[in-house]
Every structure is written in structure tokens, then in C-alpha cells.
N, C-alpha and C positions, 0 to 999 in steps of 0.2 A: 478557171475555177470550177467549172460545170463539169471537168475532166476531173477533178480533185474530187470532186463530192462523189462523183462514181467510185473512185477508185474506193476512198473511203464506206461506203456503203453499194458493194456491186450487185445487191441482191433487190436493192431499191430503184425505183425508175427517175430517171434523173431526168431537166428538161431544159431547155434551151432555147425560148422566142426567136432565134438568130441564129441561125449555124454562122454566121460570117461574122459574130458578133466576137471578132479574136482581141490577139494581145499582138502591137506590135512589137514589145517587150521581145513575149515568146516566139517572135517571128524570126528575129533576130537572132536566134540562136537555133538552124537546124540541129537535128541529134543527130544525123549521121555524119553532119562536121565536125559536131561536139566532141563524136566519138572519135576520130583521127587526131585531134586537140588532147585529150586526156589520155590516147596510147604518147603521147610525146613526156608524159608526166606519169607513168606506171605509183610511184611512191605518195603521193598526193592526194589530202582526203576531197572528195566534190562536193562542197556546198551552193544550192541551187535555189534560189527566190522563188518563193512559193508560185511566182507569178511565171510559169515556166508550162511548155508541152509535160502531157504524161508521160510520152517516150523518152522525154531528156530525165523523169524523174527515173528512168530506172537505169540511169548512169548518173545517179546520184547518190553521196551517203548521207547526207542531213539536207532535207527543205531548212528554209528559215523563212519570217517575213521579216515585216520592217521594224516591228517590234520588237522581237524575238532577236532577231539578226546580232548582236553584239554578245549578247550570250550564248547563245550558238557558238559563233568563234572562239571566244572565249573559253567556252568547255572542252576544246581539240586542247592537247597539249603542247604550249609553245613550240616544239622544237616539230611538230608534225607539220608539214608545207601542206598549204590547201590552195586547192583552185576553186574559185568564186566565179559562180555564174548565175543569171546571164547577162544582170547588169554591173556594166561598168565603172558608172556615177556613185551606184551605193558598192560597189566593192572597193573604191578609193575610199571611200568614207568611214568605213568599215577597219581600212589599214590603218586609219590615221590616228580613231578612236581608241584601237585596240593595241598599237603599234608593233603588227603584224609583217612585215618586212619578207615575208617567206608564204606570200602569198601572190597566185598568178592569175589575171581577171583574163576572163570571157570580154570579150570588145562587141557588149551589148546594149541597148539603150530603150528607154520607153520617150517614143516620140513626144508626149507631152509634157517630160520634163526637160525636152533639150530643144524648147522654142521660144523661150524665156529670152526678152530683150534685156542687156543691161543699161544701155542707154536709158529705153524708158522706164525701166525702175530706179533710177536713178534719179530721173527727172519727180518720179513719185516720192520719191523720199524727199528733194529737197520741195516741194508742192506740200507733203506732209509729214512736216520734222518731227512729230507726235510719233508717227504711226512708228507699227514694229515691224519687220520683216520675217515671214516664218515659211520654214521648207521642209519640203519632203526629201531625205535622204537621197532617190534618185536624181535632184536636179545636178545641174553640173557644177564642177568646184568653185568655179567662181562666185558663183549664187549664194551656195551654201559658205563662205568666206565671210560673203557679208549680212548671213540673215543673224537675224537676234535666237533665233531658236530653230533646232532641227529636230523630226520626230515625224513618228508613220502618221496618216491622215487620223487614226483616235487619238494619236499623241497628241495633235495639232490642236484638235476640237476641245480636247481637255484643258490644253495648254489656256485657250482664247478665254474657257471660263472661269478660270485660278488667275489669270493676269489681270492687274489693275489697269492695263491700257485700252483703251479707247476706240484705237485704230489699227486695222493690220492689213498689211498688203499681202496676199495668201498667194503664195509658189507651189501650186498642187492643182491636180485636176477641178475643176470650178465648182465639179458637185458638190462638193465637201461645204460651201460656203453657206446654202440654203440652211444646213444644220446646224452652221452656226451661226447663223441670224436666228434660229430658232431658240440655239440654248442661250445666245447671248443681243437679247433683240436690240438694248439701247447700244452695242457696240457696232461699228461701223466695220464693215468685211469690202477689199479692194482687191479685185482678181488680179494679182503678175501681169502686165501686159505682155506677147508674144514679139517675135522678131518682126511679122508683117501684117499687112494690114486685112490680109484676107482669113486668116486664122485665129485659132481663138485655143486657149487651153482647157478643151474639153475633149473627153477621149472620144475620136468616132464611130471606134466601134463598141465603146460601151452605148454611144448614144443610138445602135440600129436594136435595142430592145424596147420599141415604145410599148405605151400603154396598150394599143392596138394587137401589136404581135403577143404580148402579154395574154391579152384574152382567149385570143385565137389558141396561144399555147394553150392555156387549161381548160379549153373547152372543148380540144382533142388531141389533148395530153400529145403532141408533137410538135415540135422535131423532138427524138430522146436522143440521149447520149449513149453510144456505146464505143465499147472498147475491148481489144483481142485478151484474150484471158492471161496472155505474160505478162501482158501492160500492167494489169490490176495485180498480179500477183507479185512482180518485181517491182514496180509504184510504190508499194506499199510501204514498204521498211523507212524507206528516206524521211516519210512525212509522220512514222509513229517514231522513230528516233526523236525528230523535233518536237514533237510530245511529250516525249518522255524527258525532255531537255527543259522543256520550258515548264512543265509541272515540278519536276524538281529545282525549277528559278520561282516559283511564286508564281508563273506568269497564268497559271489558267482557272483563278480563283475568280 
């Protein structure tokens, strides 16, 4: 995202507490594999999760997030085949929603949605037959089969304070839950439990930007982000396309 704000404003100094603080998301999709992937597919538009390298955005024609993401496709016309990258999880979900059939996934994934135990959420649900289950589009199909509500981490937050329920078991990175104990303090937030017992559903490398490396950054405004001037210059388009996409959806009011 520290690449996206550059790209977005390259005249601005952008800053980073972490250089290592990546995506394994975007890990998972080199560009220079990417790019040998989409010469196999010449005809096919590239739709790219916003959550992606800057160099893969410029073998992209429309970013989308998670929000966004369904009117995105939606706006390609039926009959255009598109390749969906770089995750997996939300570009099945994405086919199913929009029933998309002429669509070819990137085989990508964000480690924190694909460590999600079903056994023990299962055991959660019958522990608490109240409760709701609600995910984030990247988890895997199974997950998303059985949650009561799917939607990006604002969708989610919003959802917890519009619902009359009580209880939610939360399928999404753990940060999100603080916020909604906040907007929803007498409702009860129960993190997904993961596959084992040494992990936990929180991104690690969101978590190497603490408070510490925080200050350090703006107190000598480094590490900064840079980037080669094609990056910035061919970046560009894919993520004002989805701009321009999602202002004419309502989406950026």
C-alpha cells in the first residue's frame, strides 16, 4: 500500500516504518511470472487486488479491492474473459457472485485467510449457536459456504453495527476486531480460530510496524519509498481506471 500511495502522489515522500513490512498476498504473485501467465492469455482484461506489487500493477488494466471488486467485473463486458489476480479465494468468489465463467485466477493467496481451522470453528458455532459467522472474501470456499455474511474488513465492521446479533466469530485478520469492540462495545467479537496451535490470525508483517519503528520513522522521515519512474508512470492507469469505476458506482462518496 506504501507503493500505491507513491504511485498515486510521486512528487510526495512516502514512508514505511518497515521495509520488510510486505504482503504475502503480493508475494505470491512474482511479475515476472505473472508476465509469462498473461502472454498465455493475449485476449484477457487483468484485474489485480489492490493488494498487489507496483510492478505487477503495470501489467494491469483495472486494480480493484474488496469492496469495489464486484463492480469492477461487473463493468468489463460479459463476453470480455479476464484474468483475476493475485488472489485466488476472492477471484472464486468473485466468479460465483457475478457468474463470471470466462474468468482465469492467478493461484494466489493471503496466508491469513487460508489458516482458518474448520473443525474449530465449527466447534465455535455449536459452543455458540447465537453467534454469526462473517468473512472476508479472501478466506477459502469452504469458510465462506458457511459464514452468514461476506464483505471487505469496512463491510464487516459496518455489518457488526447494523446487526441485531450479539455474537460474531470474525474470519479476517484480528485487527479489525479492536474496532469493533469499539463501535460495538456490548457485542461480543470471537477471533476464527487457526489450523495450529502456534499461529494466530494476524498478519506478521503488518505486525513489524510497531509503535517504536513508528516514531523512529517520523522522526527521521526513513525508510522512504521509491520507485523507478515506469513503475509510477505505467502503475498509474490500472488504479485511476478503478476510480473512475467505482465514482461512477457511488462508491467514493
Amino acid at each position: 500500500m506504501a507503493e500505491t500511495a507513491k504511485i498515486l502522489s510521486p512528487s510526495k515522500k512516502v514512508l514505511l516504518p518497515d521495509l520488510k513490512a510486505g504482503c504475502s498476498l503480493a508475494d505470491s504473485c512474482p511479475p515476472h511470472l505473472f508476465r509469462k501467465f498473461k502472454e498465455k492469455y493475449p485476449n484477457h482484461v487483468v484485474v489485480s487486488y489492490i493488494n498487489c506489487t507496483a510492478e505487477l500493477k503495470t501489467l494491469t488494466d483495472i486494480c480493484c479491492t474488496s469492496t469495489n471488486a464486484k463492480y469492477i467485473i461487473n463493468s468489463i463486458p460479459v463476453e470480455q474473459p479476464i484474468i483475476f489476480a493475485p488472489d485466488i479465494n476472492l477471484g472464486r468468489y468473485l466468479q460465483k457472485v457475478t457468474g463470471r465463467d470466462n474468468m482465469v485466477l492467478w493461484n494466489g493467496a493471503c496466508m491469513v485467510h487460508e489458516i482458518f481451522s474448520n473443525e474449530k470453528i465449527t466447534k465455535l458455532q455449536l459452543r455458540y449457536p447465537d453467534a454469526e459467522l462473517i468473512a472476508h472474501p479472501e478466506c477459502e470456499e469452504w469458510l465462506l459456504e458457511k459464514a452468514h455474511f461476506i464483505g471487505s474488513t469496512t463491510g464487516l465492521l459496518k455489518y457488526t453495527q447494523r446487526s441485531e446479533t450479539e455474537r460474531f466469530i470474525v474470519a479476517t485478520e484480528a485487527g479489525i476486531i479492536h474496532q469493533m469492540e469499539k463501535a460495538s462495545p456490548l457485542k461480543q467479537f470471537i477471533p476464527a480460530p487457526p489450523n495450529n496451535q502456534c499461529a494466530c490470525n494476524e498478519c506478521p508483517h503488518m505486525k513489524r510496524n510497531t509503535l517504536e519503528k513508528l516514531y523512529l520513522c517520523m522522526e527521521h522521515e526513513l525508510p522512504e519509498i521509491y520507485l523507478p519512474d515506469w513503475v509510477i508512470t505505467e502503475g498509474r492507469a490500472c488504479i485511476d481506471k478503478m476510480l473512475d469505476i467505482s465514482a461512477k458506482a457511488g462508491l467514493l462518496g
